[in-house]
C-alpha positions as CSV (number, residue, x, y, z in Angstrom):
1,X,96.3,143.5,66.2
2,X,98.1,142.0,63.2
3,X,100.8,138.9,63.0
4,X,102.0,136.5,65.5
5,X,104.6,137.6,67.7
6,X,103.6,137.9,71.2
7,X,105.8,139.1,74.5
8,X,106.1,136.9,77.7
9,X,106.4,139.7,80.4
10,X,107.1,139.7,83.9
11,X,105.8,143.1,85.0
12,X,107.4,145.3,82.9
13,X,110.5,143.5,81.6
14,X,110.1,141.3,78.5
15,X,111.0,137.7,79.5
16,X,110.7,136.3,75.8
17,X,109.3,136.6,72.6
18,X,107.3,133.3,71.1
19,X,105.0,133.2,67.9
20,X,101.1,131.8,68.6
21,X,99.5,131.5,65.3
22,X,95.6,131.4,66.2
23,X,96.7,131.4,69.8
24,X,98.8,128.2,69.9
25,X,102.4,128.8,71.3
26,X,104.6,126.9,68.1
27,X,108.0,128.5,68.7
28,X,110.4,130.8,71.1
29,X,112.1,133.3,68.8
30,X,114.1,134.8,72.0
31,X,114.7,134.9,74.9
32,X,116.0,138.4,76.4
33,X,115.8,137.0,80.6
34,X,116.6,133.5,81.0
35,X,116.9,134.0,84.9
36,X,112.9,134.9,85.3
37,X,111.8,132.6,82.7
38,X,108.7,130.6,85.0
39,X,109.8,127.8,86.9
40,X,108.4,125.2,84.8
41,X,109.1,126.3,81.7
42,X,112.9,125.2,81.0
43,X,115.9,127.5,81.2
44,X,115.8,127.3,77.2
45,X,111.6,128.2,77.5
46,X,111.0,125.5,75.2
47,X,108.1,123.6,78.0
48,X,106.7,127.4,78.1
49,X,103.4,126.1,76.2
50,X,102.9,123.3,78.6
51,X,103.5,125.7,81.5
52,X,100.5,127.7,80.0
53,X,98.4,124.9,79.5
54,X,98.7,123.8,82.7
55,X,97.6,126.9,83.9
56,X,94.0,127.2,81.2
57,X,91.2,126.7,82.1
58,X,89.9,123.0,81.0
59,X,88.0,122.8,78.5
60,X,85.0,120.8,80.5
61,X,84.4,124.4,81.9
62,X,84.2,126.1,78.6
63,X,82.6,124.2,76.5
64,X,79.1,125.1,77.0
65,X,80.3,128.6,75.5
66,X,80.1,127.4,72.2
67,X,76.7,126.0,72.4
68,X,75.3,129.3,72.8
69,X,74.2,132.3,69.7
70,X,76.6,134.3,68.3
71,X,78.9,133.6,65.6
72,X,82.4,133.3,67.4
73,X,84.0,130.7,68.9
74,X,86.0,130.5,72.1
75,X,88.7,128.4,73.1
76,X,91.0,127.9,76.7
77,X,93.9,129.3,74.7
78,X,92.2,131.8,73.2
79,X,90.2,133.4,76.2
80,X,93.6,133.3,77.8
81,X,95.4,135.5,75.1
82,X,91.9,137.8,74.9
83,X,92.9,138.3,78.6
84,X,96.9,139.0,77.9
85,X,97.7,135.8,79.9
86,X,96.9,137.9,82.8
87,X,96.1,135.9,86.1
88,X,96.1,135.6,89.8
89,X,98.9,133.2,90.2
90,X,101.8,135.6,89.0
91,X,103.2,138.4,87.5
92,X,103.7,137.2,84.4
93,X,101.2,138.4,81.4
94,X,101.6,138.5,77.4
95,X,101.6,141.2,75.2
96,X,101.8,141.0,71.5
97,X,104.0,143.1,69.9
98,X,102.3,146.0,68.5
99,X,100.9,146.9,72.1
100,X,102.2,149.6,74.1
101,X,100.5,148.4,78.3
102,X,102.3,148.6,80.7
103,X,101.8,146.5,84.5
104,X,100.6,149.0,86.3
105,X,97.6,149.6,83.9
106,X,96.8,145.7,83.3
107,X,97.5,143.8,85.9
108,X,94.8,142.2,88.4
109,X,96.0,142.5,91.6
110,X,95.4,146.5,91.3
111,X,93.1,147.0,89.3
112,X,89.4,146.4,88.7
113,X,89.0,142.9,86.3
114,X,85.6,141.7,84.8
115,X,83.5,139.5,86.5
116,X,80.9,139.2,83.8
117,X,83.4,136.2,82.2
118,X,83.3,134.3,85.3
119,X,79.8,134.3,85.9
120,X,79.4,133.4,82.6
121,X,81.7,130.3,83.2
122,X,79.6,129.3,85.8
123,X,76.2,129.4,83.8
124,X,75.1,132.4,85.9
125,X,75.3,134.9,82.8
126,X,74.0,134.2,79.6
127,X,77.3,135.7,77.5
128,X,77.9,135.1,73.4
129,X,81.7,134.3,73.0
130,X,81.3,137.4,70.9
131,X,80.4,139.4,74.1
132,X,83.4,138.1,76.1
133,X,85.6,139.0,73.0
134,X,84.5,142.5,72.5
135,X,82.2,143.7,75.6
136,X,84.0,142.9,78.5
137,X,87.3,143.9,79.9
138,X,90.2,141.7,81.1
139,X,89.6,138.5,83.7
140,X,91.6,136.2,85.4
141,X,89.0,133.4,84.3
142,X,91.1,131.9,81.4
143,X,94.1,131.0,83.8
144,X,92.2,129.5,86.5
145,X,92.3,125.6,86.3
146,X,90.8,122.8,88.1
147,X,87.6,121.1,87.1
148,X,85.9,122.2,89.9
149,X,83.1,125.5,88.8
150,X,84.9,128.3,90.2
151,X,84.7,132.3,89.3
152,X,87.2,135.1,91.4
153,X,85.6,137.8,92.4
154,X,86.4,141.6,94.2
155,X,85.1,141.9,97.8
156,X,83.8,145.4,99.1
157,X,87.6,145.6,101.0
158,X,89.8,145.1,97.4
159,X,90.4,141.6,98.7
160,X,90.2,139.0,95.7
161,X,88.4,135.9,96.4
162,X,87.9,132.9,94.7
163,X,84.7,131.4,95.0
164,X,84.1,127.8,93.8
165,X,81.0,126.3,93.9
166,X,79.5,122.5,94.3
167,X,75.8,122.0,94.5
168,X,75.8,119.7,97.6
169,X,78.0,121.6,99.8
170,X,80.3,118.7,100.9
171,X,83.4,119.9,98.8
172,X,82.9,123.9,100.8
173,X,82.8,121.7,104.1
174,X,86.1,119.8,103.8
175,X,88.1,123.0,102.6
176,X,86.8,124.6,105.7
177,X,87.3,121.2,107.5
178,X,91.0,121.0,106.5
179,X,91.2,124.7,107.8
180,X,90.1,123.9,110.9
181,X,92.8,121.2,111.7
182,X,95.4,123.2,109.7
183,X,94.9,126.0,112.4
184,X,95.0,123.6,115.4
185,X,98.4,122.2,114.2
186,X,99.7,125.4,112.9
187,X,100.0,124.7,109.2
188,X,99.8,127.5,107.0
189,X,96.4,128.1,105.4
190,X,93.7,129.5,103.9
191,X,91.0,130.8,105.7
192,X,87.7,129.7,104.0
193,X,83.9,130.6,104.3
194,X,81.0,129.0,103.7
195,X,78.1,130.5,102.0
196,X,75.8,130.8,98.7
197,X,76.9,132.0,95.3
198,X,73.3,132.7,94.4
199,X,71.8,129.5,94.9
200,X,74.6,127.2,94.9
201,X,76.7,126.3,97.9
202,X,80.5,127.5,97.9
203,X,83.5,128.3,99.3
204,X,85.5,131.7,99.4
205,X,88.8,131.9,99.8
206,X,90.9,135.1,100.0
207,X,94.0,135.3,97.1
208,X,97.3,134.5,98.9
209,X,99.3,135.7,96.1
210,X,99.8,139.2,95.3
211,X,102.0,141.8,93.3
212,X,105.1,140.3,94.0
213,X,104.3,137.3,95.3
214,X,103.7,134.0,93.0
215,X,103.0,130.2,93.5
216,X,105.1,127.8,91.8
217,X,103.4,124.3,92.1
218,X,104.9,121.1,93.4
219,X,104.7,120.0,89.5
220,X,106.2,123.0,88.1
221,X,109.7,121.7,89.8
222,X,109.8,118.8,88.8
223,X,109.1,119.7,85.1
224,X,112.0,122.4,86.0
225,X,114.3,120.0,87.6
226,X,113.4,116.4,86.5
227,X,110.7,114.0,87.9
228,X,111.3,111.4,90.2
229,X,112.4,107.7,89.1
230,X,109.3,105.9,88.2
231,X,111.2,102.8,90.0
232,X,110.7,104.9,93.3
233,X,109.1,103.7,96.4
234,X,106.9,105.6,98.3
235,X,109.6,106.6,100.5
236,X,111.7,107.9,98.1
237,X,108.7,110.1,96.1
238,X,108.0,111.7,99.3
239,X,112.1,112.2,100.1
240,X,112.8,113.2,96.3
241,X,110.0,116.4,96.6
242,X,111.3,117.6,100.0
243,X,114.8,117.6,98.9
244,X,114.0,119.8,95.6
245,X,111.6,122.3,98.4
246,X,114.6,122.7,100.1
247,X,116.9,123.4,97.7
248,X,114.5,126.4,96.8
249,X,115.6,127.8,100.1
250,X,112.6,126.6,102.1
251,X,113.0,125.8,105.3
252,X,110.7,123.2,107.7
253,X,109.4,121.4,104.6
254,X,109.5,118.0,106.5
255,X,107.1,119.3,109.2
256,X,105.0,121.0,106.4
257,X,105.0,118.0,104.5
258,X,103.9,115.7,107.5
259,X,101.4,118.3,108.5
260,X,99.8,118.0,105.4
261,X,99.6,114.4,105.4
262,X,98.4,114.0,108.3
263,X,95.2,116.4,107.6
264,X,95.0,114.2,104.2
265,X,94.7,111.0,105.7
266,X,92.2,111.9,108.5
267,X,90.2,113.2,106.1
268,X,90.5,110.8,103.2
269,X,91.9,113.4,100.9
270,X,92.2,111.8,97.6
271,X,93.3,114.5,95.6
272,X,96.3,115.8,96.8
273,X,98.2,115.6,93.3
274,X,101.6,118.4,92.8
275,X,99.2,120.9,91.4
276,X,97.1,121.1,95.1
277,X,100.4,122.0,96.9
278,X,103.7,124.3,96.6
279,X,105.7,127.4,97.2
280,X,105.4,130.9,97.5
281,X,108.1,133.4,95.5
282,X,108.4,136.3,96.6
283,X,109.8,138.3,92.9
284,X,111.4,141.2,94.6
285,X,113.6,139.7,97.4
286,X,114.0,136.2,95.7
287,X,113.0,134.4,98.9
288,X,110.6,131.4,99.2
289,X,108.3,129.6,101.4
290,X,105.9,126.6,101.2
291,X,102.6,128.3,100.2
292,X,99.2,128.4,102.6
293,X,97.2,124.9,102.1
294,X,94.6,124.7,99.8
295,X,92.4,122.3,97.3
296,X,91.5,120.0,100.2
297,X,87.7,119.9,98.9
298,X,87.7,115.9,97.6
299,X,87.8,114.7,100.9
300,X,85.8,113.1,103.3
301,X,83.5,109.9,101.1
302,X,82.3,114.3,99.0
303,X,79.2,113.2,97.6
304,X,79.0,109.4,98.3
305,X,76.0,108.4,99.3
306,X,76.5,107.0,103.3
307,X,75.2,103.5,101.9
308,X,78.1,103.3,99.7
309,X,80.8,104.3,102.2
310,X,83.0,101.6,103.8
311,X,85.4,103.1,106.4
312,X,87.5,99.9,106.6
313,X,88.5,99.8,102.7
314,X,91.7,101.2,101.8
315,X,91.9,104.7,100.9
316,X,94.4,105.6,97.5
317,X,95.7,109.2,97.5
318,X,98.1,111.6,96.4
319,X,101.0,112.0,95.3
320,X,104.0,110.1,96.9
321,X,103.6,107.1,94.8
322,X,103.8,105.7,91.1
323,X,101.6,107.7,88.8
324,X,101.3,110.1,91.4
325,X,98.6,107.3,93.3
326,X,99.7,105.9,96.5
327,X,97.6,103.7,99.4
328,X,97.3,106.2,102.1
329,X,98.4,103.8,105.1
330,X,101.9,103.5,103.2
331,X,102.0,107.4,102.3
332,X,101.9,108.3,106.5
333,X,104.5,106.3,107.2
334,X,107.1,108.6,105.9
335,X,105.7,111.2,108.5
336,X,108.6,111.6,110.6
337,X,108.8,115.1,112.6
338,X,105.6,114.5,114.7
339,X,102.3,113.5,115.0
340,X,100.2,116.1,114.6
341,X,96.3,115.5,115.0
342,X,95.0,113.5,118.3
343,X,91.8,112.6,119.0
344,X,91.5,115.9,121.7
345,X,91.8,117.9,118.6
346,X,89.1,116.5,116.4
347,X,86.6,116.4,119.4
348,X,87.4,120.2,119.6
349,X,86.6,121.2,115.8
350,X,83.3,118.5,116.0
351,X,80.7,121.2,117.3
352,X,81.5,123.8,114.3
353,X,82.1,121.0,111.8
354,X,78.3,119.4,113.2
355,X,77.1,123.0,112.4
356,X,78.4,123.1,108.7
357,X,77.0,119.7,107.7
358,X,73.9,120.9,109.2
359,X,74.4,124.3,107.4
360,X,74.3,122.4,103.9
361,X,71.9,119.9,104.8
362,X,73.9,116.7,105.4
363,X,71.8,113.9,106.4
364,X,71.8,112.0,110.1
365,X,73.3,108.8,108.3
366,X,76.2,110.4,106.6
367,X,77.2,112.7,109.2
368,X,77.3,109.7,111.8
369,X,79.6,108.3,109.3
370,X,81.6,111.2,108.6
371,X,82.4,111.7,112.5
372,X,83.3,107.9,113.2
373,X,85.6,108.1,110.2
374,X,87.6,110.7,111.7
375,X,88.1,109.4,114.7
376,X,88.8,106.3,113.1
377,X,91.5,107.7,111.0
378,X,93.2,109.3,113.5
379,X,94.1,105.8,115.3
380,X,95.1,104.3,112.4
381,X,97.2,107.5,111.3
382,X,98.9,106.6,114.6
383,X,99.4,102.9,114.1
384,X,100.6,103.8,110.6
385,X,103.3,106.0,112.1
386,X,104.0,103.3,114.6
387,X,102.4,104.8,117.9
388,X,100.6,103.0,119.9
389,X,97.4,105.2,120.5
């Protein structure tokens, strides 16, 4: 390929045209849809190169790439154009002028992808940046962020999964954890295993987007629609983000919202920032929904020694607060539709959560702890919402 001048496409329609010198969006030339331009990346497109960036890969996962032989170099922004900004999060994908692809040919929800990359990106395969440029076919690794090691993978049923690994286990454990109480309250989900991805613990989670359905982040509307005042209260973080939900359309975000919280504060959740929750779009009948509930791995004291863990400090969270950071007592009481998580139900997930800790070798000490602190956390989520328990 020769010059510049790349295509943002959704499916088959060209969205807009941009210039990326060495792969670095530096201007919209124009813009032929403004209507399906991504939410996030301003009616006039001109946030479109931090909507992408969002999206990359960090660099703390691809570094180690250009440590190893071979004589080219490879960058988040430059694996990401290798793959035509093709992901698992929309339907949007770039194409560079002098190409003639079309969706149905490219795209990764129907057809076959690469898994060489993301093996590689996981130190399992020993790959060149050369290789990935010129061996291996497209992947949805480059638009895959989150520091976490992670790699998506194709399932003997065509079912995409992504499977992210952590070598003690714990972070597998709470996104199965979180699952657990998600299905007792009836919060939308995703259904997570626990198992080995060769000899690492993980977890693997089946893709909940699809063809012509995308998620649009939490943090994508407010970089669409404005952010909160940073002279809010809690309160009013937590009020501001339901309101712009349910403008989308969506309906029961309060409940989904308090749901959510209430799953984040039993289990210390600490991580629960606008990019670990938001809404489904479904592109063909314009109608959205709050999506299934993921990212709840950096939870419960994940890999904190049990000597170091005090379950009467203070826990500080995510997101209803200044800087996104908020004490986790303040946070619940904005719940308001319910309470949602009793003591009944966490003595009723306890024999398959005893069996996971056991599964990944937890020891007596910090399982002791683990099980006290929910229990614990569940009165105080009460007395936080002003129950009496």
């Amino acid at each position: 390929m020769s010059g510049d001048t790349f295509y943002l496409m959704r499916r088959d329609i060209p969205v807009m045209c941009f210039d990326a010198p060495n792969y670095r969006v530096s201007g919209i030339k124009e813009i032929f849809e403004p209507d399906i331009l991504p939410v996030g990346a301003g009616r006039d497109g001109l946030h479109f190169a931090d909507w992408l960036s969002f999206r990359m890969i960090p660099a703390s996962r691809i570094a180690f790439l250009r440590n190893l032989p071979g004589t080219g170099v490879l960058d988040s922004s430059e694996l990401v154009f290798l793959n035509h900004g093709l992901s698992l999060l929309n339907q949007y994908w770039i194409k560079h002028e002098d190409e003639d692809l079309l969706w149905s040919e490219i795209n990764l929800f129907e057809n076959d992808f690469s898994e060489e990359v993301g093996l590689a990106l996981v130190n399992r395969l020993k790959l060149t940046a050369d290789d990935i440029k010129l061996r291996y076919g497209v992947s949805p690794e480059g638009l895959s962020p989150g520091d976490q090691p992670k790699r998506w993978s194709i399932d003997k049923d065509g079912n995409r999964i992504l499977i992210k690994t952590d070598r003690s286990g714990e972070l597998a454990v709470n996104e199965l954890l979180a699952s657990m109480l998600a299905q007792k309250i009836g919060l939308p989900h995703t259904d997570y295993k626990l198992g080995k991805d060769n000899d690492q613990m993980a977890s693997f989670g089946k893709c909940f987007t699809s063809s012509n359905t995308e998620i649009v982040h939490a943090l994508d509307l407010f970089n669409e629609y404005g952010f909160p005042d940073t002279s809010y209260k809690t309160e009013d973080y937590y009020n501001y983000t339901a309101k712009l939900i349910s403008d989308m359309g969506v309906q029961g975000v309060q409940e989904y919202l308090d749901k959510m919280l209430c799953i984040d504060y039993v289990m210390c959740q600490k991580d629960r920032h606008y990019n670990n929750f938001g809404l489904l779009h479904n592109i063909d009948t314009d109608t959205w929904s709050m999506a299934p509930l993921y990212d709840s791995g950096d939870a419960c004291y994940a890999n904190v020694a049990a000597k170091f863990i005090d379950l009467n400090a203070d826990v500080i969270g995510k997101p209803f607060g200044p800087s996104g950071l908020v004490d986790l007592n303040d946070q619940m009481r904005n719940v308001k539709t319910g309470i949602y998580i009793s003591d009944d139900i966490i003595e009723s997930i306890l024999p398959e959560y005893k069996n996971l800790l056991n599964e990944i070798g937890m020891s007596e000490d910090k399982q002791k702890l683990l099980i006290e602190s929910l229990h614990l956390r569940t009165v105080r989520m009460m007395e936080c919402i002003g129950i009496n328990y």
